[in-house]
C-alpha positions as a Markdown table, in Angstrom:
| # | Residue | x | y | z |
|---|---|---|---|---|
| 1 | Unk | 16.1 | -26.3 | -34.1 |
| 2 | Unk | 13.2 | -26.0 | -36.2 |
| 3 | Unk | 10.9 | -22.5 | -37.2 |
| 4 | Unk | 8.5 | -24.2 | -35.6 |
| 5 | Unk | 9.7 | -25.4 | -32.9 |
| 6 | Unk | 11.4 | -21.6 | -32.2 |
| 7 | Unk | 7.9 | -20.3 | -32.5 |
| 8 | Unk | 6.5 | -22.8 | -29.8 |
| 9 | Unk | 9.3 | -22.1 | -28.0 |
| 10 | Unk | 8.6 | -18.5 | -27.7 |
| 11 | Unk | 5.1 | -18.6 | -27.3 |
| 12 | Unk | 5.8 | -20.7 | -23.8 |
| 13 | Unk | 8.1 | -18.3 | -23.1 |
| 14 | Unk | 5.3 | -15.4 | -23.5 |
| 15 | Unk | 2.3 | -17.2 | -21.8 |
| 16 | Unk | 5.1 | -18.1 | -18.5 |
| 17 | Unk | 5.8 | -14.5 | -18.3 |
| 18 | Unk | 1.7 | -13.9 | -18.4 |
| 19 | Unk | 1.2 | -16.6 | -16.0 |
| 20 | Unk | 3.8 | -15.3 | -13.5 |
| 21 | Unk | 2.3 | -12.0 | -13.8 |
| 22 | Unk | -0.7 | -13.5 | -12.9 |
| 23 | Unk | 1.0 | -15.5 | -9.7 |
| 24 | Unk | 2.2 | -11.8 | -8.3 |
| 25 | Unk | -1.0 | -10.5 | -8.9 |
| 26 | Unk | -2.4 | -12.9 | -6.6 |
| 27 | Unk | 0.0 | -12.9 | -4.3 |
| 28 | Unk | -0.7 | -9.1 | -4.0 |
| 29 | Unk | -4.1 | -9.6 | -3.3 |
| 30 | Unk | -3.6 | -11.5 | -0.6 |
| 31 | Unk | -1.0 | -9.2 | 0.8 |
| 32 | Unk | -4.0 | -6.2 | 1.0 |
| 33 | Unk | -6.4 | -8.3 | 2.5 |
| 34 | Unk | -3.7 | -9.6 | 5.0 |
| 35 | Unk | -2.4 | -6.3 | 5.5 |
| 36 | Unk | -5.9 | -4.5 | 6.1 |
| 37 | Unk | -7.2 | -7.2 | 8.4 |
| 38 | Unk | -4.2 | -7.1 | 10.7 |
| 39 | Unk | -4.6 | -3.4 | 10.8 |
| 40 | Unk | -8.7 | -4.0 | 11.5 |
| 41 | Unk | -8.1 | -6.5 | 14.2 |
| 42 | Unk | -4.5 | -5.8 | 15.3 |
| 43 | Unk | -3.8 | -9.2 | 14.3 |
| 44 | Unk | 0.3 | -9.3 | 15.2 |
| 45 | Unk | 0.8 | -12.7 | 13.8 |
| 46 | Unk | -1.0 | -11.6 | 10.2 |
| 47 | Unk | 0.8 | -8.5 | 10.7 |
| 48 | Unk | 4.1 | -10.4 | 10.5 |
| 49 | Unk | 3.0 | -12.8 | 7.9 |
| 50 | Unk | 2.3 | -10.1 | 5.5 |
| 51 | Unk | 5.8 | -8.0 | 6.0 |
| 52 | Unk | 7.4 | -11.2 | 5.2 |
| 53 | Unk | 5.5 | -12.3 | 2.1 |
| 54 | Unk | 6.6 | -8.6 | 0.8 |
| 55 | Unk | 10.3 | -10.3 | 0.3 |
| 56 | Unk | 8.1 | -12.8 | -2.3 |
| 57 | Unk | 6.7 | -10.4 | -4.0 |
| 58 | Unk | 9.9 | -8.0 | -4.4 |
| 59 | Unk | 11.3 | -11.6 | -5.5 |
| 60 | Unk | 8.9 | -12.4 | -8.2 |
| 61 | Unk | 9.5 | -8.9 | -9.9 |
| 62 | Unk | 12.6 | -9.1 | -10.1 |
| 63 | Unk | 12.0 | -12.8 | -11.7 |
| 64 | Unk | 9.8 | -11.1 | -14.5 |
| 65 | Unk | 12.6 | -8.3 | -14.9 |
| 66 | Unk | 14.8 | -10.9 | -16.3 |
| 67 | Unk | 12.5 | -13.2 | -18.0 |
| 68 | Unk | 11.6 | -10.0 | -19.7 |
| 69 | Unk | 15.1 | -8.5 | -20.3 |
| 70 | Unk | 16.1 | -12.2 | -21.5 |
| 71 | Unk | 13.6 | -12.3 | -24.0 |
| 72 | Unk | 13.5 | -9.2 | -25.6 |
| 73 | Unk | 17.6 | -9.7 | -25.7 |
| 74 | Unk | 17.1 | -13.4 | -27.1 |
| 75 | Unk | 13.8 | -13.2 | -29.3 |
| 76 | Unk | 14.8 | -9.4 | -30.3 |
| 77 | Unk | 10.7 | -9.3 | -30.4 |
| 78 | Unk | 8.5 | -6.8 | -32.2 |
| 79 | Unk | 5.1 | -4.9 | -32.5 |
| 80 | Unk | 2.7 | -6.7 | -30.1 |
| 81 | Unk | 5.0 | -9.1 | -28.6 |
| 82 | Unk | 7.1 | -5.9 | -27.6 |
| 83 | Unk | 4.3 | -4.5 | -26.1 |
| 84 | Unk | 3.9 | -7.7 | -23.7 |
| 85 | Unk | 7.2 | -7.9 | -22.7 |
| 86 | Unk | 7.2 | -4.0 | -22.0 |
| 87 | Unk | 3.8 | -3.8 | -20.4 |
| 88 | Unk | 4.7 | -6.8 | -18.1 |
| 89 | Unk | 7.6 | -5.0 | -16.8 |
| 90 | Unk | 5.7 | -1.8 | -15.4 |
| 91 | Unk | 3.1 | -3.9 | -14.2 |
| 92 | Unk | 5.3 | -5.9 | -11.9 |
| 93 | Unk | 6.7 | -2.8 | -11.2 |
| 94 | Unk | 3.3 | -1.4 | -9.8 |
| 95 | Unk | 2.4 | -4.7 | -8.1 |
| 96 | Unk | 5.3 | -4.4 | -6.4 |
| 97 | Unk | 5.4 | -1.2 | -5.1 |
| 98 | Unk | 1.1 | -2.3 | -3.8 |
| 99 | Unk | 3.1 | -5.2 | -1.6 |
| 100 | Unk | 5.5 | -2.1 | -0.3 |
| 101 | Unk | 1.7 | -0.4 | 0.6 |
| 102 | Unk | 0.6 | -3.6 | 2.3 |
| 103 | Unk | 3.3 | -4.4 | 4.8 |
| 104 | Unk | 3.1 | -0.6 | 5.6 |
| 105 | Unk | -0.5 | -1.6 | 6.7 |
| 106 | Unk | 0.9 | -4.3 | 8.5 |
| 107 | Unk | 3.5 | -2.5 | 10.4 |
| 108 | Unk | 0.8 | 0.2 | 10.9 |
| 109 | Unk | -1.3 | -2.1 | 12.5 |
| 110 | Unk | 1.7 | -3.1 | 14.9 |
| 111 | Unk | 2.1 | 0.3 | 15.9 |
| 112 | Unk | -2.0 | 0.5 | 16.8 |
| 113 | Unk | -1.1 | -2.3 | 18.7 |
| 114 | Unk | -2.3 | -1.8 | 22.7 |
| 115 | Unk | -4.3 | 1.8 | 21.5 |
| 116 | Unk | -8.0 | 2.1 | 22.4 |
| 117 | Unk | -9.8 | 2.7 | 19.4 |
| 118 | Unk | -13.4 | 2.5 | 19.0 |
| 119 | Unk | -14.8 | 0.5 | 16.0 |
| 120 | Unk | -16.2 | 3.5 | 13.9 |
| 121 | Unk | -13.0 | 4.5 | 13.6 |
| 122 | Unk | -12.2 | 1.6 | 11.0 |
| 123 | Unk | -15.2 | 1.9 | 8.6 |
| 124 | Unk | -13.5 | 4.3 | 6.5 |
| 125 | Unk | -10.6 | 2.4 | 6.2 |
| 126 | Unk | -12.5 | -1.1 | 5.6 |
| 127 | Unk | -14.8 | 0.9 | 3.0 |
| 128 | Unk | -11.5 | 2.3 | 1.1 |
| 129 | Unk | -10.0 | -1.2 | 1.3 |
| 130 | Unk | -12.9 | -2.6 | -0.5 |
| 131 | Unk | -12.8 | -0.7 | -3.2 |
| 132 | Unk | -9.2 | -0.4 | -3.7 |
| 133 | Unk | -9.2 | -4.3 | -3.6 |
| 134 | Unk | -12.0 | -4.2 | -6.3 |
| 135 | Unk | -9.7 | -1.6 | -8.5 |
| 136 | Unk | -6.7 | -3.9 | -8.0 |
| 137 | Unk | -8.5 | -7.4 | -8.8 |
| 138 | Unk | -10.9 | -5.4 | -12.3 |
| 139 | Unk | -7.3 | -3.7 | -13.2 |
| 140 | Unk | -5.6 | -7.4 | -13.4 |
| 141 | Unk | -8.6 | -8.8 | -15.1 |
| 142 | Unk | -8.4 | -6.3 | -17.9 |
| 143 | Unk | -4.7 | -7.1 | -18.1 |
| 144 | Unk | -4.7 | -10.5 | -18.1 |
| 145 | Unk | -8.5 | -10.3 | -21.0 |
| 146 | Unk | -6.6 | -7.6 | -22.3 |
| 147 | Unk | -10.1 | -6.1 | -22.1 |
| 148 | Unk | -10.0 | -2.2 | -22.8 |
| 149 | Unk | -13.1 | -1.3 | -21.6 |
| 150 | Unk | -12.7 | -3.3 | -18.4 |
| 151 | Unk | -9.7 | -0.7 | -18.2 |
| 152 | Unk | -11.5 | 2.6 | -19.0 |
| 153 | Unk | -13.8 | 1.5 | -16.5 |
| 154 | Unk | -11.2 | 1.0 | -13.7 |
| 155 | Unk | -9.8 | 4.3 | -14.3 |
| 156 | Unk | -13.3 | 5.9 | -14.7 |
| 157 | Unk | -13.6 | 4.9 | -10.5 |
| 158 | Unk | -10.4 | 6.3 | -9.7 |
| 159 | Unk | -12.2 | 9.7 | -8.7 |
| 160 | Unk | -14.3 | 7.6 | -5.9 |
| 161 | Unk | -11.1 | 6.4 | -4.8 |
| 162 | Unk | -10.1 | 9.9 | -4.2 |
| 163 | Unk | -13.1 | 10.8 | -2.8 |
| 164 | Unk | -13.5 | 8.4 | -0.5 |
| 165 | Unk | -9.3 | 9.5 | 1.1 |
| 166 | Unk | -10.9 | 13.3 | 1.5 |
| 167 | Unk | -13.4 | 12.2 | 3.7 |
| 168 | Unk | -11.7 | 9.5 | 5.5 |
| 169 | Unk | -9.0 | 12.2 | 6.4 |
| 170 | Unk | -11.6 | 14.9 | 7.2 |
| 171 | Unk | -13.4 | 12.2 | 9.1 |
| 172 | Unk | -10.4 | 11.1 | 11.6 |
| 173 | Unk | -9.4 | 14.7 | 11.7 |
| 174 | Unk | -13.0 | 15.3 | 13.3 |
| 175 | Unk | -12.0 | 12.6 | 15.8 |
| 176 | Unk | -8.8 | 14.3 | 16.3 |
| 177 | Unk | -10.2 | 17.6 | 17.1 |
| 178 | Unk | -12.7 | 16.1 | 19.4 |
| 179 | Unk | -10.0 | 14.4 | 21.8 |
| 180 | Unk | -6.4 | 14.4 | 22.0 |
| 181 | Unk | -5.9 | 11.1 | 22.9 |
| 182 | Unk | -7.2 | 10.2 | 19.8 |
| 183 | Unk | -4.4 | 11.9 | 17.7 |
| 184 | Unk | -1.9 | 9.5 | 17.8 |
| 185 | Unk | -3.9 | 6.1 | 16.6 |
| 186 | Unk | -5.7 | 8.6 | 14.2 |
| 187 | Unk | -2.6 | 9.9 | 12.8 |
| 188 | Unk | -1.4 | 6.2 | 12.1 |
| 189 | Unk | -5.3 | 5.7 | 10.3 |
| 190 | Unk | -4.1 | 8.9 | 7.9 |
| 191 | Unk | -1.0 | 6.8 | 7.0 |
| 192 | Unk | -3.0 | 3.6 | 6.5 |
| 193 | Unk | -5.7 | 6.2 | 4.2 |
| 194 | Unk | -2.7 | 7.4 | 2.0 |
| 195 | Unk | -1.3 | 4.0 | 1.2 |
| 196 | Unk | -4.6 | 2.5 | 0.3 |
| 197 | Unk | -5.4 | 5.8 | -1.7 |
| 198 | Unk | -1.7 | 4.9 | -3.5 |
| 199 | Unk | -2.9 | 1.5 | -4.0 |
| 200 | Unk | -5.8 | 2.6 | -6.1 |
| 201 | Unk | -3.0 | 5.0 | -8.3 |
| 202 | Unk | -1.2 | 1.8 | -8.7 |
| 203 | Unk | -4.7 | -0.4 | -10.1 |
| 204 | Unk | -5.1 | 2.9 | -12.4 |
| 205 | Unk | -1.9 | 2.4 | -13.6 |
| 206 | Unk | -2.3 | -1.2 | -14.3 |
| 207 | Unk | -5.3 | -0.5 | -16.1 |
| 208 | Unk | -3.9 | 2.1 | -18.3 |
| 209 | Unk | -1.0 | -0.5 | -19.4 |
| 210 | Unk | -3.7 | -3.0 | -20.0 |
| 211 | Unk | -5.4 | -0.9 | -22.6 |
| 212 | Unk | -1.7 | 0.1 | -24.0 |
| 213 | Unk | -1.5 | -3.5 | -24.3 |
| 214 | Unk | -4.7 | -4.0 | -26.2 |
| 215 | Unk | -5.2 | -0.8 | -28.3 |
| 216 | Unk | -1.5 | 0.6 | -28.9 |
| 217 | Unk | -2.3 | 3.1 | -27.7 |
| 218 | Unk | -2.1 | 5.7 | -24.3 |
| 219 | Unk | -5.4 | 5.3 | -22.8 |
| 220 | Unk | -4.8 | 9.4 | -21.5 |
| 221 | Unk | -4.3 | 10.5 | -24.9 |
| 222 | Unk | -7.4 | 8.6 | -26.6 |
| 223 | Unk | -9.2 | 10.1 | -23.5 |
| 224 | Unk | -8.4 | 13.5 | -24.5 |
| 225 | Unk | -8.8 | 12.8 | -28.0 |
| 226 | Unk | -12.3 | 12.4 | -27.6 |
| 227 | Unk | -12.7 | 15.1 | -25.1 |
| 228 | Unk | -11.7 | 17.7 | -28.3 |
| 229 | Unk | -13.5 | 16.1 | -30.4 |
| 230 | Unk | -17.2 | 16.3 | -28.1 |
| 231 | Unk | -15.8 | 20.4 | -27.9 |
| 232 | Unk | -15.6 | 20.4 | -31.9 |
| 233 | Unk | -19.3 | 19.2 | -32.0 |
């Protein structure tokens, strides 16, 4: 086998692992939208659909795991490539714990199922879901563009993320206060707030690898860098 060929060879290898990153991605978008809209409409059939599609995505992590493992045992890569290999690991690590927050929509949504609830009591969660989608589709962009600002920017709007799951939970606790019978399908609302609020941890997290991936370097530690150095001026 040739040098040249071996490089070729490896450089599939590389842009298979980025493309199947790119497949779960995907697949994990459609798994919150799924997951949120059975929950919005009680939809049982979607509800089911999306607790079975987790079983694909827990499949294709474990499919990058040992494309990954295989290549760094085979190619014995360095510098940048290492970096790849090594950032595409904990990002299909993260994508696959979003799918675990998905079907726990779904099966929340299973559990509304037969409740009374009246429609305001969704707009919170179909605002959060918006922008936890939007955090989860930028974070993957600036993986996949390996686009460092694109990632600062995505972990800039984690605070609104945050903000957004204190007053959803103040907001069904209201409702809770107000009737009784409300506490039950408002408790299963605080679940559904939490897991979206985790899903926005998990685009942060994607977004902190994709500027690892770019610069070298932990976006956190930059961040603080900079922070001393505005003090010092």
């Amino acid at each position: 086998m040739t040098p040249d060929h071996i490089v070729s060879s490896y450089n599939d290898e590389l842009t298979a692992l980025a493309q199947t990153i790119a497949e779960m991605g995907g697949e994990v978008e459609v798994a919150i939208e799924n997951g949120t809209k059975a929950l919005l409409t009680l939809d049982r059939e979607l509800a089911d659909v999306t607790i079975i599609a987790d079983q694909r995505i827990d499949d294709m992590q474990r499919k990058i795991d040992d494309m990954a493992v295989s290549m760094i045992a085979r190619r014995q890569p360095m510098a940048s490539d290492l970096r790849a290999i090594v950032t595409a690991i904990h990002v299909a690590a993260d994508l696959e714990r979003v799918g675990d927050m998905a079907k726990q929509l779904a099966r929340r949504s299973l559990k509304l199922d037969g409740m009374s609830l009246q429609p305001t009591f969704y707009n919170g969660v179909k605002n959060m879901t918006a922008l936890v989608l939007r955090q989860i589709k930028e974070s993957l962009n600036a993986y996949s563009n390996r686009d460092a600002q694109g990632a600062i920017e995505v972990c800039n709007r984690d605070d609104e993320v945050d903000a957004m799951h204190t007053s959803l939970f103040r907001e069904l606790l209201t409702y809770m206060m107000e009737d009784p019978r409300n506490i039950t399908p408002c408790t299963h609302l605080l679940f559904c707030a939490k897991s979206l609020e985790r899903i926005g941890d998990h685009a942060t997290n994607i977004a902190e690898r994709a500027y690892y991936l770019q610069t070298g370097k932990q976006l956190s530690t930059d961040v603080e860098e900079l922070q001393r150095t505005q003090i010092k001026v």
